[in-house]
ROLUMNU-873394 format. One line per field, with one value per atom (N, C-alpha, C, CB): z, y, x; atom name; residue in one letter. Coordinates in Angstrom, 3 decimals, always signed. Glycine has a CB too. Layout:
! ROLUMNU-873394
up <- [Z|...]
north <- [Y|...]
east <- [X|...]
a <- [CA|...]
r <- [A|...]
//
This chain:
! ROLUMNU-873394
up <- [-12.984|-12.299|-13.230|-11.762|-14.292|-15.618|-15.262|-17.810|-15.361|-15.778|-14.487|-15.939|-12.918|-11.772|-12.379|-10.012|-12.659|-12.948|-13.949|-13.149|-15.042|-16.174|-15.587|-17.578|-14.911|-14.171|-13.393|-13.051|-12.260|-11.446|-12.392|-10.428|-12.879|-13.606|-14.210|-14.601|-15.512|-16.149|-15.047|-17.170|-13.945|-12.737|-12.338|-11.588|-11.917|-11.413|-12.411|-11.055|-13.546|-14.636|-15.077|-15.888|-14.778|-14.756|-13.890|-15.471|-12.675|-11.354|-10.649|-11.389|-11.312|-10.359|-8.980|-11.220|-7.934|-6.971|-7.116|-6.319|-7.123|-7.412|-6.688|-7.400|-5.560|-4.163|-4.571|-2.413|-5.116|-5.083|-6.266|-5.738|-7.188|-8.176|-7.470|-9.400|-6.631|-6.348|-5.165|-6.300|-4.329|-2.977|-3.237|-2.352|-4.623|-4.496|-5.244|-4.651|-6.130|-6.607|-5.906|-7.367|-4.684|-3.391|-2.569|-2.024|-2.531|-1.951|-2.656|-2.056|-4.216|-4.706|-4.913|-5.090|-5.128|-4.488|-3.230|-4.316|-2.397|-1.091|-0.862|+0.268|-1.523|-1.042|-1.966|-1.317|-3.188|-4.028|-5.290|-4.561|-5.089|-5.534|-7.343|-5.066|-7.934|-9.360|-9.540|-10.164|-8.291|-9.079|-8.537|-9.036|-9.395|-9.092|-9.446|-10.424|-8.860|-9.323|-9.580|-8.377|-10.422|-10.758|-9.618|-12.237|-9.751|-8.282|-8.600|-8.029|-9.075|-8.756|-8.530|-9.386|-8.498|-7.860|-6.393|-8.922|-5.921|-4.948|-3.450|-4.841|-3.633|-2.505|-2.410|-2.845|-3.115|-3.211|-2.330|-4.547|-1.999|-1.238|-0.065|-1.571|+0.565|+1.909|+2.791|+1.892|+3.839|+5.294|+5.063|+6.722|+5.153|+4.701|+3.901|+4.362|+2.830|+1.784|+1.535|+0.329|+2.045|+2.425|+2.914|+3.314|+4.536|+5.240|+5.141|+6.193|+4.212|+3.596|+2.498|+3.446|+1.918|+0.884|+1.077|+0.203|+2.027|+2.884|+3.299|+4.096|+4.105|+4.448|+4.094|+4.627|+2.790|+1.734|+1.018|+1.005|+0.997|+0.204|+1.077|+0.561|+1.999|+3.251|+3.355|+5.489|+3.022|+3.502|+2.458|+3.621|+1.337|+0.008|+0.010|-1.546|+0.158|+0.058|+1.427|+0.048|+2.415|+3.439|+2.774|+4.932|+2.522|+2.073|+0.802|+2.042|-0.015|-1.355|-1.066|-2.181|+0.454|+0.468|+1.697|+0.965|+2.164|+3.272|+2.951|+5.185|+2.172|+1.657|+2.843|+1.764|+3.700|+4.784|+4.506|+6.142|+5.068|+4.929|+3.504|+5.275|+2.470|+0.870|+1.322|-0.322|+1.451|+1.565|+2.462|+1.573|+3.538|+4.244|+3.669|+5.664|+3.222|+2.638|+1.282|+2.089|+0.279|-0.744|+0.111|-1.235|+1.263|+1.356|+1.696|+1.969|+2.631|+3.148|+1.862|+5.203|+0.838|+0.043|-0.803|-0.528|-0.522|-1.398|-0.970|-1.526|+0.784|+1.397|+1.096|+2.568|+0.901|+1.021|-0.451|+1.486|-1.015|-2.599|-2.561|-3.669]
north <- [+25.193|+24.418|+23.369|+25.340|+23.897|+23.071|+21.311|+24.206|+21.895|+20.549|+19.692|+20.780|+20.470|+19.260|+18.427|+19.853|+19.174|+18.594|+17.536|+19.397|+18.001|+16.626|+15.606|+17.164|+15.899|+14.669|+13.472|+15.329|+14.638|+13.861|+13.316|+14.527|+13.469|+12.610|+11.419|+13.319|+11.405|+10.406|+9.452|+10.995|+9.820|+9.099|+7.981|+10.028|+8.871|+8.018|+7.039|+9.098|+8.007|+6.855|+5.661|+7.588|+5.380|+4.180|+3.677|+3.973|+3.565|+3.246|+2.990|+1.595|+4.173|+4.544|+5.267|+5.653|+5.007|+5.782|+7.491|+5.280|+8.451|+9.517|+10.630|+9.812|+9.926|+10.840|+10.867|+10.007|+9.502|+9.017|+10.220|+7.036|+10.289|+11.481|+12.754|+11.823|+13.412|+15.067|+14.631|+15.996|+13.790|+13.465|+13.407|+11.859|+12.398|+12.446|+13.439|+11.415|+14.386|+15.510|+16.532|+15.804|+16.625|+17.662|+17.300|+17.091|+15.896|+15.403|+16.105|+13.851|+15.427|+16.092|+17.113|+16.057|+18.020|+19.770|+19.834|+20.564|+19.173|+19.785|+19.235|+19.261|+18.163|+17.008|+17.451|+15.088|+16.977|+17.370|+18.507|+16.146|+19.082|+20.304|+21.134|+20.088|+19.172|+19.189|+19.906|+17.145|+19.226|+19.662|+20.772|+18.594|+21.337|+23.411|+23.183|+25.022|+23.441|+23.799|+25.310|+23.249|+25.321|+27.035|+27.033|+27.595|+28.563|+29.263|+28.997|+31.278|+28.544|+28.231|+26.875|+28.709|+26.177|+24.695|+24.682|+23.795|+25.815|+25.663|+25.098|+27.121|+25.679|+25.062|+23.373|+25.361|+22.793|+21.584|+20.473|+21.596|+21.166|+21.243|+21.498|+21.763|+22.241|+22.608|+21.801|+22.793|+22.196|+21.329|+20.716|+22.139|+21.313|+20.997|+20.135|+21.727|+21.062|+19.558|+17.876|+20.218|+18.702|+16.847|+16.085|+16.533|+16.936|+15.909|+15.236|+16.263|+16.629|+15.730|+14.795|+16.240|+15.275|+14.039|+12.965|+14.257|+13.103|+11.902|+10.910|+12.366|+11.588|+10.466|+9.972|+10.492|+11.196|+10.780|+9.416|+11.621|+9.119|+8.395|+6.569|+9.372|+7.403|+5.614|+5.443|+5.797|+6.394|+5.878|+4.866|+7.184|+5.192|+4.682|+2.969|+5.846|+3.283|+2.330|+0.752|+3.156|+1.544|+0.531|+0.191|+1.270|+1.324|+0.312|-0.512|+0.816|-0.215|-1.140|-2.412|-0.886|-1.974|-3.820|-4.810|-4.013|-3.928|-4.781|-4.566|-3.928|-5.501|-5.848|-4.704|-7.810|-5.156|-4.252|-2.968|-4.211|-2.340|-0.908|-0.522|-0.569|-0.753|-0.551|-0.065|-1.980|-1.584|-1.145|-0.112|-2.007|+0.187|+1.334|+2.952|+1.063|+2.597|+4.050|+4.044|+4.043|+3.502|+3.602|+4.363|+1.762|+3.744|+3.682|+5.014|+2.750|+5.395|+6.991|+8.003|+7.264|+7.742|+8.583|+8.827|+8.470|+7.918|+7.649|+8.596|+6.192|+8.440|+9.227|+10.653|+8.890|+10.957|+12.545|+12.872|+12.892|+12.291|+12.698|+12.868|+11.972]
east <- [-23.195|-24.220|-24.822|-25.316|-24.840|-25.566|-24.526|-25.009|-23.226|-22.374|-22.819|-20.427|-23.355|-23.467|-24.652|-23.873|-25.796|-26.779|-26.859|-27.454|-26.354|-25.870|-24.956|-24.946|-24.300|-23.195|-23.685|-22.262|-24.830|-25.696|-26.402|-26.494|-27.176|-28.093|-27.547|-28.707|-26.763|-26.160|-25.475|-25.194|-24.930|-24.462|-25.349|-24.336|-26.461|-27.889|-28.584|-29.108|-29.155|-29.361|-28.278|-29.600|-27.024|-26.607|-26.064|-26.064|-26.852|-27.183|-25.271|-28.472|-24.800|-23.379|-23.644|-22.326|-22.874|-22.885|-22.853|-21.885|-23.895|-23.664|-22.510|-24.793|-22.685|-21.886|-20.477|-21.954|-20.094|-18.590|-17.676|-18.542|-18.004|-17.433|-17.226|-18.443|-17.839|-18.051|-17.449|-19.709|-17.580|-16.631|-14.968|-17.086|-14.619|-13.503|-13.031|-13.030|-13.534|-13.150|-12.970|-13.771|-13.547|-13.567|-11.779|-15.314|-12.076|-11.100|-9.648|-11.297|-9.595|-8.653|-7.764|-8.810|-9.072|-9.054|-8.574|-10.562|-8.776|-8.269|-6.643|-9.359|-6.643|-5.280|-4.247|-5.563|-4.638|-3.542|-3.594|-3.159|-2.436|-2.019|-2.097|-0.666|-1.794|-1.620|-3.603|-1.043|-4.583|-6.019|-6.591|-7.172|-7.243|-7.580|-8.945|-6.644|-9.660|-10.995|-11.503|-11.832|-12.284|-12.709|-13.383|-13.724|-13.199|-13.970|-15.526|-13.665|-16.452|-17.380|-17.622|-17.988|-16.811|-16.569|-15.837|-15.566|-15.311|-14.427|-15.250|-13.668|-16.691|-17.513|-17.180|-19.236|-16.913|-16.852|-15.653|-16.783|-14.753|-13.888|-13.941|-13.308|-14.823|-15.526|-15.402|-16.813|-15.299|-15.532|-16.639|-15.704|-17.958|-19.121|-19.497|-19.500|-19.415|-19.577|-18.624|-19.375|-17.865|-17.165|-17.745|-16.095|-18.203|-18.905|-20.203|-18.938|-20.910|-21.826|-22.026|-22.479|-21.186|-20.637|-20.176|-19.787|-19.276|-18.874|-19.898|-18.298|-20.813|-22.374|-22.747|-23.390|-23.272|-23.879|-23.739|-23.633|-22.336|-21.259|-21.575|-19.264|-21.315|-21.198|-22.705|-20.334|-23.664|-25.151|-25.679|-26.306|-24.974|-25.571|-24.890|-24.951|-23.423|-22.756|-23.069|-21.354|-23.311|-24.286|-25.547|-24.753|-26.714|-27.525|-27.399|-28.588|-26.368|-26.187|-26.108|-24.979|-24.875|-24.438|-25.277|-22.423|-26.396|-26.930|-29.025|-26.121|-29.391|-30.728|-31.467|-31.190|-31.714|-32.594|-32.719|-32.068|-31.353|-31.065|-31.403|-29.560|-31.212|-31.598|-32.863|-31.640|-33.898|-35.102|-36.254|-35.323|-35.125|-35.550|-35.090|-34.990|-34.254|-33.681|-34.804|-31.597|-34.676|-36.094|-37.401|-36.696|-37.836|-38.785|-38.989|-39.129|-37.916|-38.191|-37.220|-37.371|-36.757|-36.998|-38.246|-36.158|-39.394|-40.147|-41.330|-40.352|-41.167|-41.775|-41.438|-41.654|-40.495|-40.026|-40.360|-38.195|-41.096|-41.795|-42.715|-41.862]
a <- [N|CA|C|CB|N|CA|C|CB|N|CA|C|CB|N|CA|C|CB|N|CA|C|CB|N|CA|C|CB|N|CA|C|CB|N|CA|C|CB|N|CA|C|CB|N|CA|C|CB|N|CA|C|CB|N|CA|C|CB|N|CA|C|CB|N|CA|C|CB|N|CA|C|CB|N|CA|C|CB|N|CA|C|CB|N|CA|C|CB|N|CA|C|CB|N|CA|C|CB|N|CA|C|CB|N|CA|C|CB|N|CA|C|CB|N|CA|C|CB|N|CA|C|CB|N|CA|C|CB|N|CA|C|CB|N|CA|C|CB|N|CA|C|CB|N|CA|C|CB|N|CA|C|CB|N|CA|C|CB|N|CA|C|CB|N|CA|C|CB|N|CA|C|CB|N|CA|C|CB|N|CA|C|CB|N|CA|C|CB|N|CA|C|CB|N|CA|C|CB|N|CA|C|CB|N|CA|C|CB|N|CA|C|CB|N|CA|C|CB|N|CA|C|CB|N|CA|C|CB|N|CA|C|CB|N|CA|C|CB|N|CA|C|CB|N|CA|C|CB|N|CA|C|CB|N|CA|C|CB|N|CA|C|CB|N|CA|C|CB|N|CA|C|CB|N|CA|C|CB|N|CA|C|CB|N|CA|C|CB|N|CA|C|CB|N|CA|C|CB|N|CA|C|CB|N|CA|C|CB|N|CA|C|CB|N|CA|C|CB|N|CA|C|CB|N|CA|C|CB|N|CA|C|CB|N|CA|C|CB|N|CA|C|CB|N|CA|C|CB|N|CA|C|CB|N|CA|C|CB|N|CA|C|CB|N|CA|C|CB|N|CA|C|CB|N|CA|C|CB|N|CA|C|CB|N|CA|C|CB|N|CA|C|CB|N|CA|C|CB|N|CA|C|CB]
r <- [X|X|X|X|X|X|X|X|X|X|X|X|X|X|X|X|X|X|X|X|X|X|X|X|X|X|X|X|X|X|X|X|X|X|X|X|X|X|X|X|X|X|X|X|X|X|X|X|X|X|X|X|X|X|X|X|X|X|X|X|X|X|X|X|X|X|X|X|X|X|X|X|X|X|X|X|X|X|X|X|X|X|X|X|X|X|X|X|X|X|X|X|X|X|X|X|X|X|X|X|X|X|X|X|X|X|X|X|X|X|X|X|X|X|X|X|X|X|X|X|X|X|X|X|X|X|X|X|X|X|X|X|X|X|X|X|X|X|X|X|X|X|X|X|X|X|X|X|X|X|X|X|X|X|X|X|X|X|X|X|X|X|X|X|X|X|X|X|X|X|X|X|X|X|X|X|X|X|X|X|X|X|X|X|X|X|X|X|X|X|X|X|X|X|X|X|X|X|X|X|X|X|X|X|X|X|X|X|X|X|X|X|X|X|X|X|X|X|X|X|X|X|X|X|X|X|X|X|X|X|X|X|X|X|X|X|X|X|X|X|X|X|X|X|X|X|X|X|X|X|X|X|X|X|X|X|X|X|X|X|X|X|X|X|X|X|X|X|X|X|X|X|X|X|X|X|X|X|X|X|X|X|X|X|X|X|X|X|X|X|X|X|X|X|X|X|X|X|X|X|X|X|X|X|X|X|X|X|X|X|X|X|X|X|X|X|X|X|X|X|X|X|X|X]
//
């Protein structure tokens, strides 16, 4: 758990898409064969977490590229603090 938390972070602090790493590593895990994840990563691969990763992934990437949406998504994370 330690390594998500350091990943996420350093991700965020250099304002990389955080979603995009753990999405396509899920992906990997599920698609191709050569990549294995330890069993305490295997959640990651999930129906679930795909799909939320998946969202996650396109919500960020819409508001990156469209000024408005940015500033509404800030605003209601800002709220949820």
């Amino acid at each position: 758990m330690i390594e998500f938390l350091i990943g996420t972070s350093l991700a965020a602090s250099a304002g990389l898409n955080a979603w995009m790493p753990l999405f396509l590593l899920g992906l990997a895990d599920r698609l191709l064969p050569s990549v294995v994840l330890p069993a305490s990563w295997s959640w990651l691969s999930s129906d679930l977490a795909l799909w939320i990763l998946g969202g996650l992934l396109l919500l960020e990437v819409v508001a990156d590229k469209i000024p408005v949406s940015y500033t509404h998504l800030r605003a209601h994370e800002t709220s949820l603090h």
